[in-house]
VOGU-3710 file (C-alpha; in Angstrom, 3 decimals, decimal comma):
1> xxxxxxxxxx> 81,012/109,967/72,917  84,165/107,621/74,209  84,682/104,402/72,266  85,364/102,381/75,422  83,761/102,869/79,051  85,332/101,500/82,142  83,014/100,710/85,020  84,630/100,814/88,404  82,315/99,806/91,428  83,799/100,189/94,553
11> xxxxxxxxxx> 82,981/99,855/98,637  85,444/101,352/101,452  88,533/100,614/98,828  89,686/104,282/98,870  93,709/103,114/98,207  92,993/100,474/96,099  90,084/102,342/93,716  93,020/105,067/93,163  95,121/102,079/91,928  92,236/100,500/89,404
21> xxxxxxxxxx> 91,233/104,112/88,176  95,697/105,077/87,987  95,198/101,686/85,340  92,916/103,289/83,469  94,486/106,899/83,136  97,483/104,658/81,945  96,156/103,272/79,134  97,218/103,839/75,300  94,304/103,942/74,393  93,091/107,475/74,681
31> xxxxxxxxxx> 89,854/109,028/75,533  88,464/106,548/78,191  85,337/107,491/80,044  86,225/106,223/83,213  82,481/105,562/85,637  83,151/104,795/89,753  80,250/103,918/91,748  80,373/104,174/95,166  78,523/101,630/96,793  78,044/103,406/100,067
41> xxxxxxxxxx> 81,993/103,347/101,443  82,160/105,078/104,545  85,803/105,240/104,219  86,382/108,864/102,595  86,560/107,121/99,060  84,198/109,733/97,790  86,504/112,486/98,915  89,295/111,093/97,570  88,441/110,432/94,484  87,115/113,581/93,854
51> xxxxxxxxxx> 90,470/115,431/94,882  92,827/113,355/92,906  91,052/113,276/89,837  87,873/116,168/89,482  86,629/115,943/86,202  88,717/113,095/84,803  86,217/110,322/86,240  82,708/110,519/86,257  81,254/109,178/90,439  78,690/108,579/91,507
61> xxxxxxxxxx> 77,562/107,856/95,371  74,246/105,160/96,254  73,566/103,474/99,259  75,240/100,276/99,744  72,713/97,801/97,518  75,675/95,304/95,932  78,175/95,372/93,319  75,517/94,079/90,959  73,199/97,260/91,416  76,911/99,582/91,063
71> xxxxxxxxxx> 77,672/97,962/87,825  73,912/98,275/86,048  74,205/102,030/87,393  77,491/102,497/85,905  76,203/100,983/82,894  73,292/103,501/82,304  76,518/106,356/83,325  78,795/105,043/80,475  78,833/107,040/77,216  81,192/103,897/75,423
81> xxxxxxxxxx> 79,791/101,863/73,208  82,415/99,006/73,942  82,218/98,387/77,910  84,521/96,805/80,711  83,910/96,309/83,981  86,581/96,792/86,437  86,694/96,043/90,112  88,470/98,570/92,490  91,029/95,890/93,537  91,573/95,213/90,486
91> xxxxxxxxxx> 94,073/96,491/87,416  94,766/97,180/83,772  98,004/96,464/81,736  98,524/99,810/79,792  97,945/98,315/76,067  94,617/96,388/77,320  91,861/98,542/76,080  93,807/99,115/73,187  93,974/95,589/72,245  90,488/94,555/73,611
101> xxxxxxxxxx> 88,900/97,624/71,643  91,157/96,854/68,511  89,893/93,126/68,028  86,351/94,075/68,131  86,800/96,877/65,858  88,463/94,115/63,279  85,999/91,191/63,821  82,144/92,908/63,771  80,736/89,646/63,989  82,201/89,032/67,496
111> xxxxxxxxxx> 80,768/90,417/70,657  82,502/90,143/73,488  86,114/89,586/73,930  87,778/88,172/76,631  91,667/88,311/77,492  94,521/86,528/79,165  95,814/88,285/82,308  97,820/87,676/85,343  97,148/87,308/88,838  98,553/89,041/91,225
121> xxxxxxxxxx> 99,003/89,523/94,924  97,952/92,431/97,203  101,013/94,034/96,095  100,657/93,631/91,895  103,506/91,190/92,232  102,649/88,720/89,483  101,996/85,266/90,288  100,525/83,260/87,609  98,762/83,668/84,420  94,781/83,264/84,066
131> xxxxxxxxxx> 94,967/81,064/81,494  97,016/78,711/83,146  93,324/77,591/84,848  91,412/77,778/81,860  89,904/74,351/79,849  90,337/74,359/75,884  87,171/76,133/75,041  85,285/75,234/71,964  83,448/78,616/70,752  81,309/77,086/68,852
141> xxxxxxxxxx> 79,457/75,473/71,563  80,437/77,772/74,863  77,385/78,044/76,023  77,772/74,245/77,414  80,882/74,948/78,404  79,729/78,009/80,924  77,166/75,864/81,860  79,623/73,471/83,656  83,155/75,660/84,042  84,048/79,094/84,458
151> xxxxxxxxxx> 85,583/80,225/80,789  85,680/83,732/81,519  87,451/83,764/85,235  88,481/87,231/85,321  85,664/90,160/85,104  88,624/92,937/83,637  89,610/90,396/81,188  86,407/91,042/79,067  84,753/94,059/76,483  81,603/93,907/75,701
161> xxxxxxxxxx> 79,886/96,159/73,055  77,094/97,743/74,942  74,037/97,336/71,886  74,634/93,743/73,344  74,063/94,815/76,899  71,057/96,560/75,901  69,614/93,278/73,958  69,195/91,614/77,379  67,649/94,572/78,664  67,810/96,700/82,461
171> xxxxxxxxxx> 68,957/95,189/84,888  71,890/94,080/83,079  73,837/92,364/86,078  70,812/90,128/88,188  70,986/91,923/91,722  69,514/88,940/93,308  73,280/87,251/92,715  75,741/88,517/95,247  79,408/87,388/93,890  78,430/85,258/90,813
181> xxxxxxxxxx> 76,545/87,888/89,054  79,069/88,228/86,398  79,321/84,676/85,475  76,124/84,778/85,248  75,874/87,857/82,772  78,538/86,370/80,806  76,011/82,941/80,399  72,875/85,315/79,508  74,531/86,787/77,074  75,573/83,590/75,329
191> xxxxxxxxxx> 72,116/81,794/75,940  71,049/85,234/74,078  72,914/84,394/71,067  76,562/86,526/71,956  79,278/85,493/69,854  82,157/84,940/72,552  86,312/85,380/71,051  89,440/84,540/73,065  92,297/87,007/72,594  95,248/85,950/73,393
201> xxxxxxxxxx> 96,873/88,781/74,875  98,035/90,172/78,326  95,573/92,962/79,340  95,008/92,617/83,154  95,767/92,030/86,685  93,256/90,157/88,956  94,519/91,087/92,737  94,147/88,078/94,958  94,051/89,461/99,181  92,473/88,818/101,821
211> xxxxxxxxxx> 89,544/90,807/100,962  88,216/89,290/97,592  84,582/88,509/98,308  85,543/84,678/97,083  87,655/84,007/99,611  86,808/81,990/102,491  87,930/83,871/104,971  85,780/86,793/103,296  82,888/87,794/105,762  80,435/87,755/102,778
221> xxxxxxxxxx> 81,410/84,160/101,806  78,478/82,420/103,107  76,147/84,822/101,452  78,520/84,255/98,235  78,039/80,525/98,792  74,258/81,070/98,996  74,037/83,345/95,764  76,329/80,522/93,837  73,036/78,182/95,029  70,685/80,283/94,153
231> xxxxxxxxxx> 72,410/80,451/90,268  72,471/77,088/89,895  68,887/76,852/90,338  68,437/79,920/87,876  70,870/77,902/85,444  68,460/74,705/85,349  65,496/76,966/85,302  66,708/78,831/82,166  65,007/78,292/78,336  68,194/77,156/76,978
241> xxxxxxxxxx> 69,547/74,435/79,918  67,185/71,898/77,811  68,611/72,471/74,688  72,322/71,656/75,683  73,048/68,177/74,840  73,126/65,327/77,323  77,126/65,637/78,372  77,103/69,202/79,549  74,102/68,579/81,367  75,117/65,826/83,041
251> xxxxxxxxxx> 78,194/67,588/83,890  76,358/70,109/85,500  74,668/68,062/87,922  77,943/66,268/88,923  79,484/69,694/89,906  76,426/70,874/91,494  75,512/67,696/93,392  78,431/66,693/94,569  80,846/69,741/94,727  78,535/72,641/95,681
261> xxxxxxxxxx> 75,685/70,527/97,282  78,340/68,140/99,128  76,962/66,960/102,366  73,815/68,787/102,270  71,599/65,864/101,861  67,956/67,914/102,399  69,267/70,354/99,097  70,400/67,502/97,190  67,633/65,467/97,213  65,702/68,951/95,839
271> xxxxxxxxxx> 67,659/68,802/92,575  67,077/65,147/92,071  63,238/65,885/92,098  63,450/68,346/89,480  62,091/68,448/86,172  66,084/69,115/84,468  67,440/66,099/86,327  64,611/63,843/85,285  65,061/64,598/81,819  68,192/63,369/81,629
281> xxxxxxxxxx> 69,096/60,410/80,057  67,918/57,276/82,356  71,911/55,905/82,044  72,960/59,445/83,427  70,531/59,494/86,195  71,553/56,247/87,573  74,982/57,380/87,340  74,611/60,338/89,074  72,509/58,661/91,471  74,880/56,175/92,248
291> xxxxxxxxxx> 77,665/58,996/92,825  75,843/60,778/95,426  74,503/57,861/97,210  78,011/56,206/97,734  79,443/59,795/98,798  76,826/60,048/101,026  77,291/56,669/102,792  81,383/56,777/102,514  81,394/60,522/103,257  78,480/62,066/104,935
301> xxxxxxxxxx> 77,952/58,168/107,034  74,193/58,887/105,767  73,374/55,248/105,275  69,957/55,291/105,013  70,155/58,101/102,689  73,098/56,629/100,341  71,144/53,189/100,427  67,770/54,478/98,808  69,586/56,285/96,635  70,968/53,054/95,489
311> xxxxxxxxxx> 68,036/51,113/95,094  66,703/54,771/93,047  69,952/54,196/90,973  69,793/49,940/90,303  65,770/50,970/89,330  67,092/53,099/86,685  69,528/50,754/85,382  69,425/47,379/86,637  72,264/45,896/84,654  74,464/48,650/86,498
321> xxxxxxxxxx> 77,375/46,283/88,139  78,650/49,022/90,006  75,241/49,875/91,709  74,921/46,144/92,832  77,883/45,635/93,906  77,780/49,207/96,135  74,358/48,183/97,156  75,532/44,771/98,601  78,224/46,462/100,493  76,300/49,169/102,018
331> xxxxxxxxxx> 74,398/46,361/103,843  77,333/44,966/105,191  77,990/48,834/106,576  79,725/51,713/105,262  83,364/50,255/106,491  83,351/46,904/103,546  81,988/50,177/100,794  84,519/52,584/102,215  87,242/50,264/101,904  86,226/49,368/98,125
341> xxxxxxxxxx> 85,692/52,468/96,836  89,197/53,539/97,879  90,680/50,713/96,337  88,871/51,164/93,336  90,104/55,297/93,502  93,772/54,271/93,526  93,241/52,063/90,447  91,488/54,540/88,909  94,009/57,022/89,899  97,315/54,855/88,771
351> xxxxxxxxxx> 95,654/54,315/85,301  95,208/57,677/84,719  99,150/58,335/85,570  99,367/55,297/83,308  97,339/56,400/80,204  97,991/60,127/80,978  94,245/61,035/80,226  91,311/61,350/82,580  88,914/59,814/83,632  85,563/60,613/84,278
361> xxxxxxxxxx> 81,911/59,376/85,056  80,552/62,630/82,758  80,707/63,020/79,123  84,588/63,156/77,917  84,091/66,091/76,449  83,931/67,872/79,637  86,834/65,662/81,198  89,132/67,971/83,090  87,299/71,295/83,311  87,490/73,322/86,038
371> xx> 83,548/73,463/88,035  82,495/77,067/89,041
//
C-alpha cells in the first residue's frame, strides 16, 4: 500500500494531464500511487496516457458526469492513506508530497494540511504566490472563517489522510456542486470536527488559462455561478451554520447578498425570508437590510424595492440614523441618495488611507477577507 495517493481527474486535457502526472513522477517522495480519471475526453487522452506511462498510473475511463463524480471514483481507486487531489492543469513542486506527507506524519493530531504555492500561467511561468491572497487564519476557529472566505484557494495545495475522508462517508466530493465542490469538502470536513494546519512551504503550481472552469470567459461559468448559489444555500442549511457566532454569520450574508446575489432582487429577497437570516441578531438584520436596500435603489434603480427594504430595516432598529436619513432621501429619488452615499464612500475611503485599517459594516474580525 502507497503512503500518499494522487488523484488526477481530467476531461479532453491530453497535453496538460501528461504535465500534472510528469509532477508527480517528479516527486522525492517515492512510491506515489498516481489515480487519472477520465471524465469522458474525447480527445485521445486515454490513449495517451496509456502509451507514455503503462503501468506507472492507475486510469480509469467514465462517462462525462463532473469532476466531482472523477474525484469520489479516484478516491475509492487510491491505495494511500494520505490523499491529494490534483487537477490535470495543474502541477507539483518536486519536494511537495514530501513535505505535505512529512508534517502529517510529525503532527498525528492534525488532519489535513494545506500549503503555499504559486500561480502560474499557461506556460508554468510563475506569477505570484497563493498566499499573497490569503486572510490571517485563526485555526482555532476556521470553520467561521470558510464560512465567509476561501482559506484553502488552491485544491493541490492540500493532503488529507483518507480515515478522514471516510468519516464523512461516499460521496466524498457533493456531485450536485459543479466548480465549488472542493470548497465545499474542505468546509464538511471542518464542520465534521477536521483539525486544519497551514504549512508554510512551496509545494504547487495552480495554472491560470483560459480554460479554468472559474473563469468568465469559461463556457461552464454560468453553471459554476449557479453551483456557487446552490452552496450557499447548502452552507445556511447546514447543522453547524447556527452554531458560528454572530460576526461570521453576518459576514456571510454580506458576501452572499450583496456580492453573489448583486442585482438579483427576486433571489435576494429569498435569503432574507429564511430561517438563518432571521436569527440573526435584530442590529445585524437591519444592517444588512439597510445595505441591500440602498444598493438596490443607488445600483439596481429598484426604488420600490430599496424603499421597503428600508422601512423593513428602520422596523428593526428605529434609532438607526443611517436608515432615516437613506429613507428620507429615497423619497426625494435615487439622484439626492446616490449623491450621499458617494460622498459618504470617499470619507469612508480617505479615513481608511488615514487610519490605515478597514472598515467595515460586519464584525472586525472578518474585516478584509477575501469572499468566495
Amino acid at each position: 500500500m502507497s503512503r500518499v495517493s494522487v488523484i488526477i481527474p481530467t476531461y479532453n486535457r491530453a497535453q496538460m494531464v501528461c504535465d500534472a502526472v510528469d509532477s508527480v513522477l517528479a516527486q522525492t517522495l517515492p512510491g506515489v500511487d498516481i489515480v487519472v480519471v477520465d471524465d469522458g475526453s474525447t480527445d485521445g487522452t486515454g490513449g495517451v496516457l496509456t502509451k507514455r506511462y503503462g503501468d506507472r498510473i492507475q486510469y480509469a475511463w467514465q462517462d462525462n458526469q463532473g469532476r466531482a463524480v472523477a474525484r469520489n471514483r479516484g478516491v475509492q481507486m487510491a491505495t494511500g492513506e494520505y490523499i491529494l487531489f490534483l487537477d490535470s492543469d495543474d502541477l507539483l513542486l518536486p519536494q511537495g508530497l514530501e513535505l505535505l506527507s512529512g508534517f502529517l506524519d510529525g503532527h498525528p493530531d492534525v488532519d489535513v494540511v494545506y500549503s503555499d504555492g504559486y500561480y502560474c500561467d499557461a506556460e508554468g511561468c510563475d506569477i505570484q504566490s497563493i498566499s499573497a491572497e490569503r486572510p490571517p487564519v485563526d485555526h482555532n476557529n476556521i470553520l467561521e472563517m470558510m464560512v465567509i472566505t476561501n482559506v484553502v484557494v488552491a485544491t493541490n495545495s492540500v493532503m488529507v489522510r483518507r480515515r478522514c475522508l471516510d468519516g464523512l462517508g461516499y460521496p466524498y466530493f457533493d456531485e450536485s456542486l459543479r466548480g465549488t465542490e472542493d470548497a465545499d469538502l474542505w468546509l464538511r470536513l471542518a464542520g465534521h470536527g477536521c483539525r486544519f494546519a497551514y504549512l508554510d512551504a512551496l509545494t504547487c503550481k495552480y495554472r491560470i488559462h483560459g480554460g479554468n472552469e472559474s473563469s468568465f470567459r469559461s463556457p461552464n461559468y454560468a453553471r459554476r455561478q449557479r453551483s456557487l448559489r446552490l452552496w450557499q444555500h447548502k452552507i445556511m442549511a447546514a447543522p453547524y451554520f447556527a452554531t458560528l457566532s454572530a460576526g461570521p454569520r453576518q459576514a456571510f450574508f454580506y458576501n452572499l447578498l450583496l456580492t453573489h446575489l448583486k442585482g438579483d432582487l427576486e433571489a435576494q429577497e429569498e435569503v432574507l425570508e429564511t430561517e438563518s437570516f432571521n436569527a440573526l441578531p435584530t442590529e445585524g438584520r437591519a444592517s444588512l437590510m439597510y445595505y441591500v436596500a440602498v444598493d438596490n435603489i443607488v445600483n439596481d434603480r429598484a426604488m420600490d424595492w430599496g424603499r421597503r427594504r428600508l422601512e423593513e430595516a428602520l422596523r428593526l432598529n428605529p434609532s438607526s440614523w443611517k436608515c432615516r436619513i437613506a429613507w428620507m432621501l429615497a423619497g426625494l429619488g435615487r439622484v439626492p441618495l446616490s449623491v450621499v452615499i458617494r460622498l459618504r464612500r470617499g470619507m469612508d475611503a480617505a479615513l481608511r488611507n488615514q487610519a490605515g485599517a478597514a472598515l467595515s459594516p460586519i464584525d472586525p474580525r472578518f474585516q478584509g477577507v477575501r469572499p468566495r
